[in-house]
N, C-alpha and C positions, 0 to 999 in steps of 0.2 A: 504494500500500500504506500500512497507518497506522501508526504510530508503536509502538503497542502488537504490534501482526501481526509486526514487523518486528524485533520484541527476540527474543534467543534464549532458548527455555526456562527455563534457569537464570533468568537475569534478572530471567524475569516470575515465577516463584516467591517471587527476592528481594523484588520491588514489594511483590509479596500478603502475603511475612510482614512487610515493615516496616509495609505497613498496619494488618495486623490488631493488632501490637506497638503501632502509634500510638493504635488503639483502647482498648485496653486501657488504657493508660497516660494517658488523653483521661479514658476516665470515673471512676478512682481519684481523677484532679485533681479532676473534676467536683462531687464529693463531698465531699471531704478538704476540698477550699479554698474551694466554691462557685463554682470558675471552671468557661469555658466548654472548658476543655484547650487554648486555641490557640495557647497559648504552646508546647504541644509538637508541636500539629499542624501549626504554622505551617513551623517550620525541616525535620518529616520528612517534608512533602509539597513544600518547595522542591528540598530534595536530590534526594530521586524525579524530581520532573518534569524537574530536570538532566539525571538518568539515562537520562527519557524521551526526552531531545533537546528538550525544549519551547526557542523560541528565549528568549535571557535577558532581553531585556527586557519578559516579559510575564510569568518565572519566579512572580514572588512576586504579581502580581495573581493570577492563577490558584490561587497556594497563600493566598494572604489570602480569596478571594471560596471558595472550597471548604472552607476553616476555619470561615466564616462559616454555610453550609452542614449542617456536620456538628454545628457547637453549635448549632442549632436542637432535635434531639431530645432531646442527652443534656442541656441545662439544663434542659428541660421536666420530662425522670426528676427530676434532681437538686432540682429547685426544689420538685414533687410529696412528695418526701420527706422534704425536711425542713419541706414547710406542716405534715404528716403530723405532725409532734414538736413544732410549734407554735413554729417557730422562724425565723416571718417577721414583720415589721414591715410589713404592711398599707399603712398610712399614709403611711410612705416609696415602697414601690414606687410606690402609687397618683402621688404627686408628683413622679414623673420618668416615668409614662407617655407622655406628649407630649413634654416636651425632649431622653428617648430616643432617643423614635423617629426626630426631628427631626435630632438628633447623628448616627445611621447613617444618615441618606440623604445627609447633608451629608459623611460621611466617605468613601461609595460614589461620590459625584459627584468628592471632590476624586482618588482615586485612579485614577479615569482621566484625568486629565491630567497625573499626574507619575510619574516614570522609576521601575522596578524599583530598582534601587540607593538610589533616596530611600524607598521604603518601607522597604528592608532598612535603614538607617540610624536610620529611626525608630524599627523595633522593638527595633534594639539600643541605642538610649538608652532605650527603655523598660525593656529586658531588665536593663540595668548598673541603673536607679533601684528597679524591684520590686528584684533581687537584692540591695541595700545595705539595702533595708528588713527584708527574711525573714531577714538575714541578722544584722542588726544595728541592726533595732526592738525597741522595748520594747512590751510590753501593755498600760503605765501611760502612757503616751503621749496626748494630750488637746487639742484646741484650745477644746473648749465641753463642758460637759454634758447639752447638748442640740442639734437640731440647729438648722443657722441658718433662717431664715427660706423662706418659699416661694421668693421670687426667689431669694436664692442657690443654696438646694436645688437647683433648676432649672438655673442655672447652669451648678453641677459637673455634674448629670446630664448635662446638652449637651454638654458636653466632655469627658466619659467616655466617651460614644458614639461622637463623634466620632474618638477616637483610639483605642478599641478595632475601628471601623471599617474604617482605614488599617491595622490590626496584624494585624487576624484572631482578636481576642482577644473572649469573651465579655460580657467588664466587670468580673466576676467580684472578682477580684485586686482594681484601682482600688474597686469600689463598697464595698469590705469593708473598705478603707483607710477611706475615708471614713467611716465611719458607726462603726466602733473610733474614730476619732481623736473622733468627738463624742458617745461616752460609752455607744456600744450594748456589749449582752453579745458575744463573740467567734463565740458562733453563732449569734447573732441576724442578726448583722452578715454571718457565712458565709451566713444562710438566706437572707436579702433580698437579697443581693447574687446569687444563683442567678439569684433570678427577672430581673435584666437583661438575662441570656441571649438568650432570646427576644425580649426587646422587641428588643435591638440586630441581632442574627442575621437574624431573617427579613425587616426592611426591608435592614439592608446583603448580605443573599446575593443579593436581588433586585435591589439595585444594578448588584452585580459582572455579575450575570448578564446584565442591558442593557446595562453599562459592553462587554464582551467581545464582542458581537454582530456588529464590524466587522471581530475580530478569529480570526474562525472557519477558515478555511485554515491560521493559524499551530496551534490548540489541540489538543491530545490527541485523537481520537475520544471521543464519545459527554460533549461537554460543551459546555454550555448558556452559552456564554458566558464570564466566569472561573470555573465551576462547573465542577468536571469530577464527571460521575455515577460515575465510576468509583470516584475517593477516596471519594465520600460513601457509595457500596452498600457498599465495604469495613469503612469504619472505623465511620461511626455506630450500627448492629444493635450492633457488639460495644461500645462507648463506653456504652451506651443499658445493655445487661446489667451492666455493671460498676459503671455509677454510683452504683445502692443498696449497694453494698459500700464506697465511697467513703464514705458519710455514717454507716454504724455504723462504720467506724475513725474519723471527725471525732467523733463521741457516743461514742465508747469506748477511745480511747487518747490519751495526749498526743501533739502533735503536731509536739514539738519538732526531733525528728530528721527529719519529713517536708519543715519548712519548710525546715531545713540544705540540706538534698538539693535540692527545688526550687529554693531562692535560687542554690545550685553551677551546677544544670543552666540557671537563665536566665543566669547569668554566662560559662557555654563558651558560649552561642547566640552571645552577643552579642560575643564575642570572635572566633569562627567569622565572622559575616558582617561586622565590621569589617575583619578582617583581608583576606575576601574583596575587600571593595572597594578597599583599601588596594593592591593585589596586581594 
């Protein structure tokens, strides 16, 4: 019997509305921040698969390689919408198209070789550095007035990738750090950094999905590896509908009280799965 057959009613109602709530909540981010939501999809598709019984040491590949997954659509929405406003930087995407892509295979390959607990670790250092920045960056904040060079460019993008890879995150967040720090407008910086989405997603979901191959007896029914088709039918349709709602609140209200709220909610993440492994 499978895992999903085998929960009791209630249960799988719970799964279906914390999906569809992660949806939701995936494409407002999508929009609002120009990330790919996996900073939120990441921790409510670990707890789920908890729930499902998935074993733990494969918890959070599964919930990383299924994040990756699910921000393939809604950054494509979100990135479409704001080219739509004219509020991408062209030139930048273009010069992290290859060190992107390059950063999420390199991120997909190292995550199958290291423990569930090490990913959860790294995304709550990631969670605690975004959260001190949303929480307590300034907008006049600046390393350059322009950006640095191609090699560098390339650089950062490699290791944006890379570690949005391991995390399950978009880029989003990281590539709009960036590109604020060196003097772009805040939604230009939102717009461009959308389109990372896709470049990092669809080589690292394909990753995950090969990465998880040997590991098909342990995984949920009906998932492809660390993919699981289930999270993805759920949450990205509704992420994908939300998204354009995400980028008229980014173009039409301050955003000050959104960032408060997001920096709080990656600061419980990260508190949540230190604590877990602590324990």
């Amino acid at each position: 019997m499978s895992l999903l057959a085998s929960l009791p009613i209630g249960d799988i109602i719970e799964l279906v509305l914390g999906l569809a709530l992660g949806g939701v909540v995936t494409g407002l981010l999508a929009g609002v921040f120009g990330v790919g939501g996996g900073a939120v999809i990441v921790p409510v598709l670990a707890v789920l698969f908890d729930h499902l019984g998935v074993p733990d040491e494969i918890q959070m590949q599964l919930a990383v390689g299924t994040s990756l997954a699910i921000i393939i659509p809604t950054s494509i929405r979100s990135f479409r919408a704001h080219a739509a406003r004219g509020s991408v930087d062209r030139p930048a995407l273009r010069a992290w198209l290859l060190p992107v892509t390059l950063g999420a295979v390199s991120g997909a390959v190292v995550a199958a070789f290291v423990s569930s607990d090490a990913l959860k670790l790294v995304f709550a250092l990631f969670g605690l550095g975004m959260s001190a920045n949303l929480l307590f960056g300034r907008d006049d904040w600046r390393l350059s007035e322009d950006l640095p060079g191609w090699r560098s460019t390339s650089i950062w993008g490699f290791c944006i990738a890379l570690l949005s890879a391991l995390i399950g995150i978009g880029g989003g967040a990281l590539g709009a750090l960036f590109l604020k720090l060196h003097n772009r407008p805040i939604h230009v910086a939102i717009g461009t950094s959308s389109g990372l989405g896709a470049l990092i997603a669809v080589p690292g979901a394909i990753g995950y999905a090969v990465a998880g191959l040997p590991h098909l007896a342990q995984l949920p029914p009906l998932s492809i590896g660390y993919v699981s088709l289930i999270g993805f039918a759920l949450m990205a349709p509704i992420s994908v509908l939300v998204a354009p709602l995400g980028v008229r609140l980014a173009h039409g209200l301050s955003k000050r009280r959104l960032t408060v709220a997001f920096g709080l909610f990656l600061a419980l993440v990260a508190v949540r799965f230190i604590y877990d492994l602590a324990t």
